[in-house]
C-alpha positions as CSV (number, residue, x, y, z in Angstrom):
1,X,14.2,-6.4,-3.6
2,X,14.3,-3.5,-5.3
3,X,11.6,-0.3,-5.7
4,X,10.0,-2.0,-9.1
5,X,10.1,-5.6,-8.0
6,X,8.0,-4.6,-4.8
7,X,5.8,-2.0,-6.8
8,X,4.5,-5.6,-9.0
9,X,4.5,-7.7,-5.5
10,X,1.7,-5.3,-4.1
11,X,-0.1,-4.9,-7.5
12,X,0.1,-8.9,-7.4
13,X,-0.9,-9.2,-3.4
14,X,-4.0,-6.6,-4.2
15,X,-5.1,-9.0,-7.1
16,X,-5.5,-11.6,-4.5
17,X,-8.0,-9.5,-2.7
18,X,-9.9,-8.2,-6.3
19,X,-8.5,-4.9,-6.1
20,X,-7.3,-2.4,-8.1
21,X,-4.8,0.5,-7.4
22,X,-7.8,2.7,-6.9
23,X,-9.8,0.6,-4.0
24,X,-9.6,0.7,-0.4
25,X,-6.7,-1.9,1.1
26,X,-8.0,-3.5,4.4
27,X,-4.9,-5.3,6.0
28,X,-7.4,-7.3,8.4
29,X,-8.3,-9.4,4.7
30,X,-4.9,-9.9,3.7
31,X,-4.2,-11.2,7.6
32,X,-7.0,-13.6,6.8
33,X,-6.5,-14.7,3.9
34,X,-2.8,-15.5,4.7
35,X,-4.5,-17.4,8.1
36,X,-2.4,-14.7,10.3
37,X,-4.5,-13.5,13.2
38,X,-5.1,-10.2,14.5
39,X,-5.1,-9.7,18.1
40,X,-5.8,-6.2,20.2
41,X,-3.6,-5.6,23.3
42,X,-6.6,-5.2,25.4
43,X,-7.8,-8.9,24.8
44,X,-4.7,-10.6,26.1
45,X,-5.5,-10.6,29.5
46,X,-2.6,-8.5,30.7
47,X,-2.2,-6.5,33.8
48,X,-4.1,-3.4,34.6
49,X,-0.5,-2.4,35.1
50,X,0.7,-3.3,31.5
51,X,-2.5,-2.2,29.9
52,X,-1.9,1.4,31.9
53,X,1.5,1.7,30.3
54,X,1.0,1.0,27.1
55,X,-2.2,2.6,26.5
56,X,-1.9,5.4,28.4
57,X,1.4,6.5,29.8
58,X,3.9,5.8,27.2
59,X,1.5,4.3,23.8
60,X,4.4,5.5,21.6
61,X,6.7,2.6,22.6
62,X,4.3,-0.3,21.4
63,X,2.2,-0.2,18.1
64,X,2.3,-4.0,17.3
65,X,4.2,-7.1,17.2
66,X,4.6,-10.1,15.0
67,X,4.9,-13.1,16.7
68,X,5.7,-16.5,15.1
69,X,3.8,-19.5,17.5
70,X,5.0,-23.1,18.2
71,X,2.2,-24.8,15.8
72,X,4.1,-22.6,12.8
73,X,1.0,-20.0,12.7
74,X,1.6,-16.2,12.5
75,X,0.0,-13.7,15.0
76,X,-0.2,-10.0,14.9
77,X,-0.6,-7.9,18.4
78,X,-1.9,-4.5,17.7
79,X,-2.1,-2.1,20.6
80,X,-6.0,-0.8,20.2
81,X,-5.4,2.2,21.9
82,X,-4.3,4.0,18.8
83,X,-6.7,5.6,15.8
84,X,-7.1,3.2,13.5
85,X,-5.4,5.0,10.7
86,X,-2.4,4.1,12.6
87,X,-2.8,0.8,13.1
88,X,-4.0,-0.4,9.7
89,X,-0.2,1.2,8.7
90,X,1.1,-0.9,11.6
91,X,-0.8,-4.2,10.8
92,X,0.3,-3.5,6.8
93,X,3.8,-3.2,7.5
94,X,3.6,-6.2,9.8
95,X,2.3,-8.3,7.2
96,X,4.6,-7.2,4.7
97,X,7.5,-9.1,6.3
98,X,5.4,-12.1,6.0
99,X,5.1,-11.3,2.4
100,X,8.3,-11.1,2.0
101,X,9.4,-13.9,4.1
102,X,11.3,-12.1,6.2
103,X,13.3,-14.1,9.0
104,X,12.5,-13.2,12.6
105,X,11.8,-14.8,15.7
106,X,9.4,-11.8,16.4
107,X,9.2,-7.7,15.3
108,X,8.1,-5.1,17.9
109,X,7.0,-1.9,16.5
110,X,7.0,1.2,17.9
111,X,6.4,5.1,16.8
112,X,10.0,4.6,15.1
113,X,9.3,1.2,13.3
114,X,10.2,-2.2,14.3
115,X,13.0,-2.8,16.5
116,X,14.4,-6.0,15.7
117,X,14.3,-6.3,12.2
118,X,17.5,-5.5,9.6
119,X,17.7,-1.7,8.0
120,X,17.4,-3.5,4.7
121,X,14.2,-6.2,5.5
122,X,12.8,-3.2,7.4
123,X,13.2,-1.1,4.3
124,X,11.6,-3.3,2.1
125,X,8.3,-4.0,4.3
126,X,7.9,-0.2,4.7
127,X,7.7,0.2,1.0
128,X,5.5,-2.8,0.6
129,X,3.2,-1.7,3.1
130,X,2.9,1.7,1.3
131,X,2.4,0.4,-1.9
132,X,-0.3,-2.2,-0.7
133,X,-1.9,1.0,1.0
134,X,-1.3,3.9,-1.4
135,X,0.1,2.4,-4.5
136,X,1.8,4.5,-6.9
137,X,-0.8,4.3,-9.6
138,X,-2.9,6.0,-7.1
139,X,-0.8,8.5,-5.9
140,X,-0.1,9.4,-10.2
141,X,-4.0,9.9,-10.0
142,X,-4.4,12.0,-7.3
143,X,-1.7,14.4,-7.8
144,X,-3.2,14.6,-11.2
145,X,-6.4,15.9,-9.7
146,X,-4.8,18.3,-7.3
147,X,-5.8,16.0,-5.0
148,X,-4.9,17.7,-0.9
149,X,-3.2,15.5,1.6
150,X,-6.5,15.1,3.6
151,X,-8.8,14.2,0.9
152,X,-6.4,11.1,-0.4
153,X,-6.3,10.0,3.3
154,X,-9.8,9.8,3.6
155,X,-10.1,8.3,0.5
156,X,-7.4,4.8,1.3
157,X,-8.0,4.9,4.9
158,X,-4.6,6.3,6.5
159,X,-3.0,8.9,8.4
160,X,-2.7,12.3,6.7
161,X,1.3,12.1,7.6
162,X,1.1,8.9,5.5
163,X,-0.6,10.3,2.5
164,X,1.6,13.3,2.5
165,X,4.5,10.9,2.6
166,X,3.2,8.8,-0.8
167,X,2.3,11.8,-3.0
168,X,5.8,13.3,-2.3
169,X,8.0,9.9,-2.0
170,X,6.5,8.5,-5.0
171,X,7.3,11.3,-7.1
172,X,3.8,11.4,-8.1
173,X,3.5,15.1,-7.2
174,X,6.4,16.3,-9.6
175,X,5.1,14.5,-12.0
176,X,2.0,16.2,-12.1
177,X,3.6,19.8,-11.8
178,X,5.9,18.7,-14.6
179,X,2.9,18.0,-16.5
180,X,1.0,21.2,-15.8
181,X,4.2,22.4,-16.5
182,X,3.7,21.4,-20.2
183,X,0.7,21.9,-21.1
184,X,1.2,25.6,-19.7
185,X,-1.1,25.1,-16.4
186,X,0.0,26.4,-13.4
187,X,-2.8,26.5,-11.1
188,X,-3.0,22.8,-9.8
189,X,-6.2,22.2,-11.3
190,X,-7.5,19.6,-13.4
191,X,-8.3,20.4,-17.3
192,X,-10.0,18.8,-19.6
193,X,-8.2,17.5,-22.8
194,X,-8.4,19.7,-26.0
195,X,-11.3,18.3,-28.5
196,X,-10.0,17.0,-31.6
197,X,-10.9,18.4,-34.8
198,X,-13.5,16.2,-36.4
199,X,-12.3,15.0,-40.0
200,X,-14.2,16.2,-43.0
201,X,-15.4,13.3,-44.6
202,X,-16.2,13.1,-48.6
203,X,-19.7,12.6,-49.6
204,X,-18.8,9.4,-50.4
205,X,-17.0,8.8,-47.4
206,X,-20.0,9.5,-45.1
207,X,-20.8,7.6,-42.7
208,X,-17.1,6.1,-42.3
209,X,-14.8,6.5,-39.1
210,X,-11.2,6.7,-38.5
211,X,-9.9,4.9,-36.1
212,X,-8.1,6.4,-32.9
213,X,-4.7,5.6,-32.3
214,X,-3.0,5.4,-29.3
215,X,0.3,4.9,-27.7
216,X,2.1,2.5,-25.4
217,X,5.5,3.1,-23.4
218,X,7.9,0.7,-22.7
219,X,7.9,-0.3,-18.7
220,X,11.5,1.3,-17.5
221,X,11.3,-0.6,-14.8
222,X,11.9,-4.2,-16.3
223,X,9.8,-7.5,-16.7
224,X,11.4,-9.7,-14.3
225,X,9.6,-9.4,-11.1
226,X,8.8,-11.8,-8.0
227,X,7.5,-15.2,-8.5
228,X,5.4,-15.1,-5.5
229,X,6.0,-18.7,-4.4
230,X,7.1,-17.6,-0.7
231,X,2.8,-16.2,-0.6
232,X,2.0,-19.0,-1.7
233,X,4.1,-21.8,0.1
234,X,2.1,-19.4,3.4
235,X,-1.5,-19.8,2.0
236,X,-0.7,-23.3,0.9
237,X,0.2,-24.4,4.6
238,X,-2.3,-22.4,5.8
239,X,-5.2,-24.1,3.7
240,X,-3.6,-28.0,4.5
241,X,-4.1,-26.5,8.5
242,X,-7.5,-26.2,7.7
């Protein structure tokens, strides 16, 4: 899938939740409402040894996991140790290869990504996940604004690294200094639009308004998006478990 077709999949998977570009995505809801359960590392009963390593010595090496189990349901492992910035990124991209329907038998993640997944499955889950958690409406917004790294990671939950990453990747930032660019402002801050010269109206006339016009642009990123029935095939199954 290409950049546009997964830019409507996350505008169509935040719908499901009643959200708009603007609110705060919370991967735990998705993971419910898809019936695909989180699970901390420190819950699964493993070895003080096993526990020590991952959470202490070496936490880099193991972020998450997504596991499928013999009764066809989904589980995610998250390794608790981290800050939870880091592990709503993990559980999102996690849950974007069950969006997408993404083969595997199971998908480690470490500091680098997941491990057994394809360059091109792993591509399209990490920009998934970042539209689901900073869409690209958003980003447009907050660049607008001037908005700083930290402030837009406080704001949608995620790592300042993360934020950074959307404002620049998106493009949202250039177009904003492109636009300041424009209107002849240079200095990053917000302005408000130029007041339009009221009409003088005819004695007659008084009392009368004209209407404001507006315009519309054509979407250059084409109609013909996802259809969706692999999320819904999941809930469906999901709902006849229940």
């Amino acid at each position: 899938m290409n950049k546009a077709q997964l830019k409507r999949l996350a505008v169509e998977v935040r719908a499901e939740l009643d959200l708009t570009a603007h609110d705060l995505f919370d991967p735990h809801d998705l993971a419910s409402l898809y019936g695909v359960e989180v699970l901390r590392l420190s819950d699964l009963g493993c070895s003080f040894a096993v526990l020590n390593h991952f959470q202490v010595h070496r936490p880099e090496v193991f972020s998450g996991a997504l596991v499928p189990l013999s009764d066809g349901s989904t589980v995610i492992i998250e390794n608790d140790c981290h800050p939870r910035e880091r592990r709503v990124s993990t559980a999102s991209h996690e849950l974007s290869h069950v969006v997408l329907e993404h083969p595997f038998s199971a998908t480690l993640s470490d500091a680098n990504g997941c491990r057994v997944s394809t360059p091109q499955y792993e591509q399209e889950a990490a920009e998934l996940s970042g539209e689901l958690l900073l869409p690209f409406e958003a980003c447009k917004r907050l660049a607008f604004f001037n908005t700083s790294d930290e402030a837009a990671a406080s704001k949608f939950g995620v790592s300042v690294e993360f934020a950074r990453w959307r404002l620049n990747s998106t493009g949202a930032r250039k177009i904003a200094a492109r636009g300041r660019l424009r209107t002849g402002d240079r200095s990053g801050a917000r302005r408000a639009p130029p007041r339009r010269k009221r009409l003088m109206a005819s004695p007659t006339d008084e009392g009368s308004s004209v209407p404001a016009t507006g315009r519309s642009s054509a979407d250059p990123e084409g109609t013909d998006g996802p259809t969706g029935g692999g999320r819904t095939r999941h809930r469906a199954a999901h709902n006849a478990a229940e």
